[in-house]
N, C-alpha and C positions, 0 to 999 in steps of 0.2 A: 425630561430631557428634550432640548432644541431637536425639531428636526432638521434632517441633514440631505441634502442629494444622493439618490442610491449609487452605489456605485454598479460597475458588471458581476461584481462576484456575489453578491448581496444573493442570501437563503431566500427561494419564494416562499409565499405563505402555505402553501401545500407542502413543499419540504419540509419546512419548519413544522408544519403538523407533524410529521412522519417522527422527525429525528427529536425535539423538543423531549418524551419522555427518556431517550436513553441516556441523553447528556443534565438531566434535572439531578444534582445528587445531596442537594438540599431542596428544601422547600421552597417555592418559586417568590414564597414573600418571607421570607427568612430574616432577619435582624442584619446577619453580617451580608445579606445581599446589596449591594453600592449600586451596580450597571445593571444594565440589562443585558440578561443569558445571550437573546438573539445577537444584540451587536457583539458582544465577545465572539462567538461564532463568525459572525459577520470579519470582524476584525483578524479572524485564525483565514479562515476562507480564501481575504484580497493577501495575505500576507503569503501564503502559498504559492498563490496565482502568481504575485506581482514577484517574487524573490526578495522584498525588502528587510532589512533588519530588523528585527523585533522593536529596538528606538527609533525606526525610522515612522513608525507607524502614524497614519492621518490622525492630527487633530479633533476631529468631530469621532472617531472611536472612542471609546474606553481608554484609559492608560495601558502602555506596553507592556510594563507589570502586571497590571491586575488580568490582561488577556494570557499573558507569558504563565503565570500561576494557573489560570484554570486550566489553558492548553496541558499543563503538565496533568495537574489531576485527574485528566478528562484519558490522557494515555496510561496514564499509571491504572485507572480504573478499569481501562480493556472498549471504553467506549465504545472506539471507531471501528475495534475488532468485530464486535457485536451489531454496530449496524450494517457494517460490510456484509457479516453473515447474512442479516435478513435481509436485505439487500440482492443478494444473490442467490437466495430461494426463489423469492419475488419473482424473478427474471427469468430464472431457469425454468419457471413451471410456466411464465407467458411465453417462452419459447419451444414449449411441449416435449421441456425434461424432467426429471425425478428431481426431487428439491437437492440433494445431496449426491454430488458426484461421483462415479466410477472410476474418471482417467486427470489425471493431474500432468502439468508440464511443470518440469524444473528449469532454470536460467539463475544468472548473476548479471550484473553488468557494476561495472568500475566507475564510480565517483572523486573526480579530482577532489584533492584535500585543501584545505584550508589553513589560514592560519590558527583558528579556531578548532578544526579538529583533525588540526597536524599532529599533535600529540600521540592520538593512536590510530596513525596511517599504519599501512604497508607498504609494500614495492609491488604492483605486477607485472611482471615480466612480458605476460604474452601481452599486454595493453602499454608497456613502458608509461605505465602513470602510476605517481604516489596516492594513496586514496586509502578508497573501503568501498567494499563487495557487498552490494544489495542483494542478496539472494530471495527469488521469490518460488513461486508454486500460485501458480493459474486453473481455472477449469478448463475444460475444452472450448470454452466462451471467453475466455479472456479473463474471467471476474477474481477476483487476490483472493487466493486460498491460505496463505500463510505470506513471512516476512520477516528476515533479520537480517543484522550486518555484520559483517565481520572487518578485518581489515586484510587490506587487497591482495596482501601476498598468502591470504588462505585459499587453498584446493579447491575448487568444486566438488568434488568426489569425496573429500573429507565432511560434508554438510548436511548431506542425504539422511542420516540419522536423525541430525535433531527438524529438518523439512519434513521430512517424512511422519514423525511424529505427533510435529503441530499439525498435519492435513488429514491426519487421521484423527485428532481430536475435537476439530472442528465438521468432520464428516462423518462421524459415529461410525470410525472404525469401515468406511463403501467404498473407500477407494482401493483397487487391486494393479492399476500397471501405472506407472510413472514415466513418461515420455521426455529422454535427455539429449544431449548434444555429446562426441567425443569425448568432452572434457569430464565425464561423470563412468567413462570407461573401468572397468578393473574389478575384481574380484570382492575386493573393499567393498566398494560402494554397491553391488550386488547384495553382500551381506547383509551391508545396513539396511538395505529398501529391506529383504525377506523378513528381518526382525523385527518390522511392523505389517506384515503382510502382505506386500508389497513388493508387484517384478519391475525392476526398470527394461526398459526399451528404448536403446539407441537407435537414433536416428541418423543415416548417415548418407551424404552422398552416394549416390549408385553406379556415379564416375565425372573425374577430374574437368570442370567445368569454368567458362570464365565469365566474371560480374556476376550478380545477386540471383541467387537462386532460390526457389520459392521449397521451401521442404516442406513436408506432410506435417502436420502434427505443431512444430517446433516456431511456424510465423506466428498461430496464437502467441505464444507470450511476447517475442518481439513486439505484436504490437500492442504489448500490454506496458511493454516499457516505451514505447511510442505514443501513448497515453498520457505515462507518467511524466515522459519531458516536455509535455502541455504546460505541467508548475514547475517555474524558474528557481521556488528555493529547491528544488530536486534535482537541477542542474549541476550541483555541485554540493560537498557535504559540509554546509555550514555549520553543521551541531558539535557543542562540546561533544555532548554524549549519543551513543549509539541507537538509545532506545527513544532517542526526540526525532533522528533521522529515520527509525524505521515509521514512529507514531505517525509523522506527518506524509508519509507516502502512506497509509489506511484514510487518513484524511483527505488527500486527494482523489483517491475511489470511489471513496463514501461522497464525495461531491459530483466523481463522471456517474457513479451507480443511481444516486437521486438523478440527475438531470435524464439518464436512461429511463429510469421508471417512471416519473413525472410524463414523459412522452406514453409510456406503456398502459400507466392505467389510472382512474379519475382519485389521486391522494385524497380529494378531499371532500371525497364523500364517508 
């Protein structure tokens, strides 16, 4: 393969040590191997970053296909889930916590629709936009503890069950209080946190205030969605399907998470 001029998004060689074995799911010299792993990566990476269409993708990458195909594999497999998680031990233990968290934050936030995945929008009311609802769950750092979508005219208070479940399976059952906003209010959604062990704690104004208020607890994840609107395809939900727009918000963590640890400690020794 020609070399090409790096671009800004381009894996360093110490990430790419780091991440290389999770994303190998053939053998590195395999028959049906054509490209090479790293530009594939490379090619998913500037595609996030920049917002462009999958056919829009540079010339000196891989084909759109051939990247578009492993991207899927690579989510279908839990990949990015997986490096997220070590990822976020990593981090958590250079920042002098227990590798597996105690207190999780729940959020949504609404994704204009597309015409690509208009199809299964919703309406929500409180955002008066047609979309789909990103719901996450953070640690007390910010780092993505879980992740799905729904579409926008779903509850928040209706989600807590199945968040709650994935934060407890990826935390070996340590997380005990889940910190929310009004919108996760009600008996309901009490229910569902206690069904996996689990109290939520609203957080709420303490009185009627005006312009942005910093609240205890609840700016971690805002600025985890402050994070995520770093990648322009996350600006809006250009995915047919649900589970391409959640994989690629894991992928752009696993991109802020390497660049974090890369600063934190020597990859590549």
């Amino acid at each position: 393969m020609n070399a090409r001029k790096p671009y800004p998004t381009d894996v360093q060689d110490e990430e790419w040590y780091f991440v290389a074995p999770y994303l190998t799911l053939l053998p590195m010299d395999a028959a049906q191997r054509e490209h090479s792993m790293r530009e594939v990566f490379n090619a998913l990476r500037w595609l996030v970053r920049s917002g462009s269409p999958w056919r829009l993708l540079p010339h000196d990458f891989p084909p759109w296909y051939t990247v578009y195909q492993q991207t899927q594999r690579w989510i279908k497999a839990g990949c990015f889930e997986t490096i997220a998680q070590d990822l976020r031990s990593l981090l958590r233990l250079a920042s002098g916590r227990e590798p597996a968290p105690t207190a999780t934050i729940l959020d949504s936030r609404t994704l204009q629709s597309t015409p690509e995945s208009g199809a299964r929008a919703g309406y929500d009311g409180a955002k008066r936009r047609k979309g789909s609802k990103v719901h996450i769950a953070v640690d007390t750092l910010g780092h993505l503890l879980a992740l799905y979508v729904t579409p926008a005219n779903e509850q928040d208070r209706d989600q807590v069950a199945k968040l709650a479940q994935s934060v407890q399976e990826v935390t070996g059952l340590n997380v005990d209080i889940a910190y929310v906003d009004q919108g996760y209010t009600g008996e309901a959604a009490q229910e569902q946190a206690q069904d996996f062990c689990m109290q939520l704690v609203v957080v709420k104004h303490t009185e009627a205030k005006k312009g942005f208020v910093l609240l205890p607890r609840r700016w971690v994840v805002e600025r985890s969605f402050a994070w995520a609107a770093r990648f322009r395809r996350l600006a809006k939900d250009y995915e047919r399907v649900a589970e391409t727009l959640a994989g690629l918000h894991f992928v752009a963590f696993v991109c802020l998470m390497l660049t974090k640890t890369l600063n934190t400690f020597d990859l590549s020794s």
